[in-house]
ZAKE-199377 format. One record per residue (C-alpha): residue number from 0; x, y, z. Coordinates in Angstrom, 3 decimals. Example, Ala and Ser with C-alpha at 12.3 -4.5 7.8 and 13.67 -1.06 7.14 Angstrom:
SITE  num        xx        yy        zz
SITE    0    12.300    -4.500     7.800
SITE    1    13.670    -1.060     7.140
// end
This chain:
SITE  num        xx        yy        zz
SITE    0    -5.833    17.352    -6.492
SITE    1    -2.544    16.530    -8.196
SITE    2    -0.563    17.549    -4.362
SITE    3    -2.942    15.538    -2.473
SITE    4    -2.337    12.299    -4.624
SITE    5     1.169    13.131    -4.376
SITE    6     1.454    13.187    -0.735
SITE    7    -0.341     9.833    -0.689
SITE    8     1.485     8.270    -3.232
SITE    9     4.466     9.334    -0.670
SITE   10     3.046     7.103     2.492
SITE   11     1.677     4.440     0.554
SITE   12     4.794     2.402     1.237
SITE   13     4.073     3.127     4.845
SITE   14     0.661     1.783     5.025
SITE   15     1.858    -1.396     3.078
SITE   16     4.901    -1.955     5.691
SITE   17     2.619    -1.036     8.600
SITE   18    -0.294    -2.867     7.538
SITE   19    -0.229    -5.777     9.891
SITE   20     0.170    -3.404    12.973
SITE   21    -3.002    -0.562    11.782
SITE   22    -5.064    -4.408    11.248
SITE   23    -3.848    -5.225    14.503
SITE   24    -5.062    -1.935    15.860
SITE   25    -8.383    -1.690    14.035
SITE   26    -9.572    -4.938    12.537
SITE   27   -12.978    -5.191    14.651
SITE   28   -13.703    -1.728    12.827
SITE   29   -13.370    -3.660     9.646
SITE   30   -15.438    -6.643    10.715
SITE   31   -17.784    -4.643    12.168
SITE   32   -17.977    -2.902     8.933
SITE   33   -18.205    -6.352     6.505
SITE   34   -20.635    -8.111     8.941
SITE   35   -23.150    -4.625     8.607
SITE   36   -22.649    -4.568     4.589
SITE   37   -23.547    -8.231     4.663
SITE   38   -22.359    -9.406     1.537
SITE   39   -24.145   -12.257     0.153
SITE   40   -22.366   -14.789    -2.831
SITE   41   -22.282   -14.311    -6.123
SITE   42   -22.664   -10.108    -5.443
SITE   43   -20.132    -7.609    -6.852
SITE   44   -18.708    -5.247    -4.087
SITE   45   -16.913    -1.994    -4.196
SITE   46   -14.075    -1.257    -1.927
SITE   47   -13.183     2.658    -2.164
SITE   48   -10.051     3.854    -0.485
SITE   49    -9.169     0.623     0.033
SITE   50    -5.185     1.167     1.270
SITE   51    -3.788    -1.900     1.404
SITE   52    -6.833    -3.734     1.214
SITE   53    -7.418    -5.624     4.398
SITE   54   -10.745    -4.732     5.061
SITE   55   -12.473    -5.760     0.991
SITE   56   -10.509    -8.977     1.121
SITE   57   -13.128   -10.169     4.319
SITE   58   -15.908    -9.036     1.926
SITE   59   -14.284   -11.080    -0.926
SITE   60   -14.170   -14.448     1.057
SITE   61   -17.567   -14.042     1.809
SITE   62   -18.510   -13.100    -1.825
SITE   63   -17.232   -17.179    -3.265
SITE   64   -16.215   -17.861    -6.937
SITE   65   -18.846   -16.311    -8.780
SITE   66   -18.917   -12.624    -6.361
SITE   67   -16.527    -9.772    -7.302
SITE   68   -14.283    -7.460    -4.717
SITE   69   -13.355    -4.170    -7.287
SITE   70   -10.348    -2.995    -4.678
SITE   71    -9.850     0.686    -5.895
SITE   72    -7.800     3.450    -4.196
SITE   73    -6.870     7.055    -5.521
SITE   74    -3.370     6.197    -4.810
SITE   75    -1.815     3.706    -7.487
SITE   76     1.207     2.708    -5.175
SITE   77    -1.746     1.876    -2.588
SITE   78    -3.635     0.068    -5.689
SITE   79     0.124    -2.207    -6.049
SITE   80    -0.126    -2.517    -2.170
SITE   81    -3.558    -4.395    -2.122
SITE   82    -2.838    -6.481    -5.233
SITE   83     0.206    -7.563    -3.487
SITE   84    -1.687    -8.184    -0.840
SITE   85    -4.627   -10.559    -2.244
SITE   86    -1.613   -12.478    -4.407
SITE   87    -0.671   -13.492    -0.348
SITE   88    -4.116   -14.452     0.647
SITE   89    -4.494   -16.138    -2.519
SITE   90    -7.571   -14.294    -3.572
SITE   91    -9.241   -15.054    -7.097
SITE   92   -12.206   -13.060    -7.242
SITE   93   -10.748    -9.596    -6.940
SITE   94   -10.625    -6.645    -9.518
SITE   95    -7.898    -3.798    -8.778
SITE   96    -8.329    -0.279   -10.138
SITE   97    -7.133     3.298    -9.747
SITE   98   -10.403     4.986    -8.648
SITE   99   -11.193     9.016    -7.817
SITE  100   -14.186     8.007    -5.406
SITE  101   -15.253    11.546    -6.981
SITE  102   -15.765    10.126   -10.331
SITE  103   -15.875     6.703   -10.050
SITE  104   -16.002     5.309   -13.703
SITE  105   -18.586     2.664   -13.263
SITE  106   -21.955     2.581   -15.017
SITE  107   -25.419     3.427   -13.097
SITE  108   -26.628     1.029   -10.346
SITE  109   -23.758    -1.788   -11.279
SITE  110   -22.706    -2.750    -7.541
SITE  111   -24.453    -3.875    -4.887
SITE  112   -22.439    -2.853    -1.873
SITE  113   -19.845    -0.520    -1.083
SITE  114   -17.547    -0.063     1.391
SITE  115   -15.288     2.384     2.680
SITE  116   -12.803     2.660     5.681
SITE  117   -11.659     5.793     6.850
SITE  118   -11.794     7.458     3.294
SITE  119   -14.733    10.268     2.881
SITE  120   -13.303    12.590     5.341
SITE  121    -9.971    12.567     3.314
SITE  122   -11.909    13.510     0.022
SITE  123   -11.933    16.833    -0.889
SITE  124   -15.479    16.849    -1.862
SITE  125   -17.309    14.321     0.631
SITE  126   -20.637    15.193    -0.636
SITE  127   -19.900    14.397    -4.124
SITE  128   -18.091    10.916    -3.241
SITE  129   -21.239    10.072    -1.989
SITE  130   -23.237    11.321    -4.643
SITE  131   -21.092     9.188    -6.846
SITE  132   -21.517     6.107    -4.634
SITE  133   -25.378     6.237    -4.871
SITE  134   -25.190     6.832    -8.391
SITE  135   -23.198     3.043    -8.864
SITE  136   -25.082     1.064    -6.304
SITE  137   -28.517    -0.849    -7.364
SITE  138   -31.546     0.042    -5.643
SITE  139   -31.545    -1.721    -2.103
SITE  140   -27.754    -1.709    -2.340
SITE  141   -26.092    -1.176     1.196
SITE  142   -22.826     1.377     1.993
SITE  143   -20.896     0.944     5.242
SITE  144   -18.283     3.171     5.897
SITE  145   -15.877     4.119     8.757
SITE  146   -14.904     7.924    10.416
SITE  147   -13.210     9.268    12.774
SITE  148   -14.861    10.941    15.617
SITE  149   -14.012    13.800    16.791
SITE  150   -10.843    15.184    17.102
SITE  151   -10.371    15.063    21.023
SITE  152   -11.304    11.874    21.334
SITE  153    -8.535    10.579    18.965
SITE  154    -4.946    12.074    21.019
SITE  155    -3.707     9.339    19.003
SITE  156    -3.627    11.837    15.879
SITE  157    -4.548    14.833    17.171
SITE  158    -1.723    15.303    19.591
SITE  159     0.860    15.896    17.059
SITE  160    -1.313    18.578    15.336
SITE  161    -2.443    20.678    18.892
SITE  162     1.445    20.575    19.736
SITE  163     2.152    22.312    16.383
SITE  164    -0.482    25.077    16.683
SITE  165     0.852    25.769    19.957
SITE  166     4.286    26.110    19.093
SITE  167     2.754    28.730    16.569
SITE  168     4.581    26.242    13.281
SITE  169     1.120    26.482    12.047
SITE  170    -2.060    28.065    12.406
SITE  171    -5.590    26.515    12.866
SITE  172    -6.951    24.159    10.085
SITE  173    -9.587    25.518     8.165
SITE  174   -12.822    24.076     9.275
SITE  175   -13.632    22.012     6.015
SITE  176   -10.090    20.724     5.276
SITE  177    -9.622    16.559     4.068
SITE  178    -8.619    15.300     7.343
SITE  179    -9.018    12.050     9.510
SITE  180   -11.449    14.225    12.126
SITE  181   -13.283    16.543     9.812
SITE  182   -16.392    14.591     9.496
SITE  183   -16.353    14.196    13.749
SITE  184   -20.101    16.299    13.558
SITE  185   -22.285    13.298    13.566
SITE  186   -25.098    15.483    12.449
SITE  187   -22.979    16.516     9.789
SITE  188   -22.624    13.086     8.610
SITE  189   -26.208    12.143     8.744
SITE  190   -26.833    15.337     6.792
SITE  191   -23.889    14.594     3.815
SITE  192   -25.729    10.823     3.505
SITE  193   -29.363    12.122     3.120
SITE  194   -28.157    14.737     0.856
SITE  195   -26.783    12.182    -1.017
SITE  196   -30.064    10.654    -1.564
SITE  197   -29.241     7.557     0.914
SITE  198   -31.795     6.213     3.616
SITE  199   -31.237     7.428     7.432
SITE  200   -28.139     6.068     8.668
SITE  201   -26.956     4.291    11.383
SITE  202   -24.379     5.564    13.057
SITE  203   -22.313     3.259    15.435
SITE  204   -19.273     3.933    18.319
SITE  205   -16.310     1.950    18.016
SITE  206   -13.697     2.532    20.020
SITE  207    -9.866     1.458    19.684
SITE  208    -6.862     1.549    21.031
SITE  209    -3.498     2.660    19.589
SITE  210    -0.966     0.156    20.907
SITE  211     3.168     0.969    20.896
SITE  212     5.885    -0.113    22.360
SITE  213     7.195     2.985    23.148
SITE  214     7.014     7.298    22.041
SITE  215     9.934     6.079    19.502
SITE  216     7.301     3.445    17.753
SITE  217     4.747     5.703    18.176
SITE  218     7.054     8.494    16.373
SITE  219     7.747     6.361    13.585
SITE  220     4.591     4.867    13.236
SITE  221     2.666     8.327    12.639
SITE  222     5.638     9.383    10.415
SITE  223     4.818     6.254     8.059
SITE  224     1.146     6.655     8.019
SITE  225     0.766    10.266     7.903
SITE  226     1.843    12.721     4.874
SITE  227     0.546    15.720     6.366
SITE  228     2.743    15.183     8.974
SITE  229     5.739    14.679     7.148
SITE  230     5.273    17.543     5.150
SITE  231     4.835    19.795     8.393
SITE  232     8.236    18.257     9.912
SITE  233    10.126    18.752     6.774
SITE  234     9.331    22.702     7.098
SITE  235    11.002    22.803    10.516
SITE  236    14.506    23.288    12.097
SITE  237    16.155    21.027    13.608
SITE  238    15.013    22.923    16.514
SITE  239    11.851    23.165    15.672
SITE  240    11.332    19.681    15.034
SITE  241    12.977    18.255    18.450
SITE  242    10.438    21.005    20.563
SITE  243     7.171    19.150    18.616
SITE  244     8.847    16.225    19.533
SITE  245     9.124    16.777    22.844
SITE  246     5.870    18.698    22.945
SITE  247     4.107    15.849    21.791
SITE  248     5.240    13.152    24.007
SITE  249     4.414    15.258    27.285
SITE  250     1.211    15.495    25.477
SITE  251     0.835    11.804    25.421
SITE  252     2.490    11.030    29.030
SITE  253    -0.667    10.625    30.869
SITE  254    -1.210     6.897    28.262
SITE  255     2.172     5.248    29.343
SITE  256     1.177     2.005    30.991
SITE  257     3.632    -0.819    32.133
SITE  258     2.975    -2.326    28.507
SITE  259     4.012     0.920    26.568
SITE  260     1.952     3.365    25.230
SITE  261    -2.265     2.746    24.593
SITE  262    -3.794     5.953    23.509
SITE  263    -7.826     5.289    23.032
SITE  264    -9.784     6.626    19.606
SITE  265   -12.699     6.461    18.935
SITE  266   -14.119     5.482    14.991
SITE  267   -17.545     5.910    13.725
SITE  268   -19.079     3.133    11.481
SITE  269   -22.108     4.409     9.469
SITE  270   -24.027     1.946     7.578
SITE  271   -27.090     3.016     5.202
SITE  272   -28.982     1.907     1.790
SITE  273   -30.161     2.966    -1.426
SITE  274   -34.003     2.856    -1.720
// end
């Protein structure tokens, strides 16, 4: 546990300078999200994994003087990136805390929505996050939450990894690992929400597009964002590292337009409720 926190806590100054290009890329998966979880005035909402906070702080304008955004990330350098944040937007009704979505320290049925963007796949135990998130909503409390499909319909972030396995710098994942395409199954998912005591879910496509200027933004970008990946690159030679380079970008040849580079992915937004 104490690695994985460490490796975030190493990127979360990545997300926070990159934050207005990943909004850029994804925001109608966050509105999609807020307008599902519906959030109603005066309610108190919990935002797990919330990064740099983009997609709570639509929830909290919706939520007026009187409603309550608790912004909590496992990260604390991502916690200092959201507060910074909502001091910009000039948000007054928000609550930041260091959260394990594992053991979330809030009593029994004391929030009536949560929400989560691309988080439960990264957890080490998924089943248990969501365990703990029925345990703190109220009965008739909604979750909406965001995946990633499938692995080979995200080249976006899967490139980098398939180039690396067939270089032979690493072997194949293990099939359960935290990871942004491990919960790609979507029986899987409907199976980890009804064990979790919630109601069927809905399950919903979105698809978006990864926008660069170039392979160098593109390079950068991923290098910023991604601490798996920058603890892979700092195993490799020099050598090593300029062939997955290489490898990668002839991987992604076949998405340079006139504009730059637009490589499609595809999220998953899952919405369900506590009976």
């Amino acid at each position: 546990m104490s690695d994985q926190l460490g490796l975030w806590e190493s990127v979360a100054s990545g997300w926070e300078r990159r934050r207005a290009f990943v909004w850029g890329v994804s925001h109608e998966v966050g509105e999609r999200l807020v307008d599902a979880l519906d959030p109603q005035p005066g309610e108190t909402i919990l935002e797990l994994a919330c990064g740099p906070g983009d997609t709570g702080f639509m929830a909290a304008a919706r939520l007026g003087p009187a409603g309550r955004l608790i912004s909590t990330d496992f990260s604390a350098e991502m916690v200092g990136a959201a507060e910074r944040r909502a001091l910009e937007l000039g948000l007054g009704n928000v609550e930041h805390r260091i959260v394990d979505a594992q053991a979330i320290g809030l009593p029994d049925s004391s929030v009536d929505r949560v929400v989560c963007r691309w988080g439960y796949m990264l957890m080490p135990d998924p089943a248990r996050a969501l365990g703990e998130t029925w345990r703190v909503l109220r009965p008739g409390g909604r979750l909406a939450f965001s995946i990633w499909a499938e692995a080979r319909a995200n080249p976006w972030g899967s490139a980098i990894w398939r180039a690396a396995i067939e270089l032979g710098f690493i072997g194949p994942p293990e099939p359960d690992a935290p990871g942004p395409f491990r919960l790609g199954d979507v029986d899987r998912v409907h199976a980890l929400v009804a064990g979790a005591g919630f109601e069927p879910a809905e399950v919903t496509d979105v698809p978006v597009a990864w926008r660069y200027a170039d392979f160098t933004e593109y390079w950068a970008v991923s290098r910023d964002l991604s601490s798996s990946l920058n603890a892979l690159l700092q195993q490799l030679t020099a050598q090593e590292f300029a062939q997955a380079q290489e490898r990668v970008e002839t991987m992604l040849a076949p998405y340079v337009t006139a504009a730059g580079l637009e490589i499609p992915g595809l999220t998953r937004n899952v919405l369900t409720h506590k009976s």
